[in-house]
C-alpha positions as a printed Julia matrix, in Angstrom:
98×3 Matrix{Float64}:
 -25.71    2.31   20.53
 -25.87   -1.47   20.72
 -25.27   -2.65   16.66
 -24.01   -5.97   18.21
 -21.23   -7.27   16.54
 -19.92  -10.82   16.86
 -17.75  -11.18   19.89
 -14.82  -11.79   18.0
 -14.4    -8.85   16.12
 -12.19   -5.55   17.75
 -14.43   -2.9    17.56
 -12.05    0.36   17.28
 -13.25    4.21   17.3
 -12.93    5.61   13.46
  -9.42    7.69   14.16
  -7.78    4.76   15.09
  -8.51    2.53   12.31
  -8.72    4.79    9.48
  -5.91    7.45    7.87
  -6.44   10.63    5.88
  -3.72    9.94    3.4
  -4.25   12.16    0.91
  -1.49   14.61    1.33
   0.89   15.52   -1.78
  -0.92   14.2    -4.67
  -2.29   16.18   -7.39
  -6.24   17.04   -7.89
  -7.78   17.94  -10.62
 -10.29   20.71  -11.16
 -13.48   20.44  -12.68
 -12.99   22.17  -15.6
  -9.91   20.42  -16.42
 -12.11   17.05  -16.81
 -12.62   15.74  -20.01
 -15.44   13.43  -21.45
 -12.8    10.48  -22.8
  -9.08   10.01  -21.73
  -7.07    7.18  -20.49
  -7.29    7.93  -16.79
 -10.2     8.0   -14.76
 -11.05   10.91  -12.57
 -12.79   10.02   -9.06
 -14.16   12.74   -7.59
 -16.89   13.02   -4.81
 -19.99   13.39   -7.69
 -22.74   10.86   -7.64
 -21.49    8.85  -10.49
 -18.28    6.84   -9.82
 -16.41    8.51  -12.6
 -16.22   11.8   -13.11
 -14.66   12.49  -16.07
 -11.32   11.66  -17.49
  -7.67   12.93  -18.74
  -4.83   11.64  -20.24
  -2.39   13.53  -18.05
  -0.09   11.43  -16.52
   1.08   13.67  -13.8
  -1.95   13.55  -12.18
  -2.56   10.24  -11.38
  -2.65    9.13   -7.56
   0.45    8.21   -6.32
  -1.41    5.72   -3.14
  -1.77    1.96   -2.65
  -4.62    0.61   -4.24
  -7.29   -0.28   -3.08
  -8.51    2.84   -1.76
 -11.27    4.49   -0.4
 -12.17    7.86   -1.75
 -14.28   10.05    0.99
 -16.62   13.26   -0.19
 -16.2    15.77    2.68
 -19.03   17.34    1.18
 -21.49   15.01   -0.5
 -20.7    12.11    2.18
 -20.05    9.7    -0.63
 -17.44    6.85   -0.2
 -15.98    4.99   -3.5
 -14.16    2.18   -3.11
 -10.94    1.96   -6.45
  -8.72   -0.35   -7.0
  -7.94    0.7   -10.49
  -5.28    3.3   -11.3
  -6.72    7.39  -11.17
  -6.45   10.61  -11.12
  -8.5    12.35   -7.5
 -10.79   15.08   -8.74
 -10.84   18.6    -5.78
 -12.89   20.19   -3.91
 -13.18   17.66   -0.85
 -11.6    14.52   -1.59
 -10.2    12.52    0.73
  -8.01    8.81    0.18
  -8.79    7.16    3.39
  -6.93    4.02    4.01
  -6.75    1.11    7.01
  -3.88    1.78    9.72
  -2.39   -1.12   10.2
  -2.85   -2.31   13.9
């Protein structure tokens, strides 16, 4: 596949550039969502929000800004605000640095 990129850019394969670093922080179920809080709730829906909570303890501990990865719906969501990750197939993907 020939997408022909300017010559100065590194073109690197996915796995090299990109890191799954979700690991240890807290998701939130569906059912726990509410329709107002102080904290957004990113999930992998359609809309960008997904609902919200007020729960502190719940909120991403990453470097923002993120990208937020559906495994299931293929949707990526770029935040830079502070949230809470919804389950069910989330992923924080974030630049390695080379």
């Amino acid at each position: 596949m020939n997408l022909n990129f300017p010559s100065h850019w590194q073109v690197l394969p996915f796995e090299t550039a990109i890191a799954d670093v979700t690991a240890g922080n807290p998701k939130l179920q569906r059912s726990e969502y509410s329709e107002v809080g102080q904290i957004p709730i990113i999930d992998q829906g359609q809309e960008f929000i997904g609902g919200y909570t007020d729960d502190r303890n719940f909120q991403a501990k990453i470097n923002l800004p993120t990208i937020i990865f559906g495994d299931h719906t293929r949707i990526f969501k770029f935040v830079d605000v502070p949230f809470c990750l919804g389950a069910d197939g989330t992923k924080f993907l974030n630049p390695k640095l080379i």
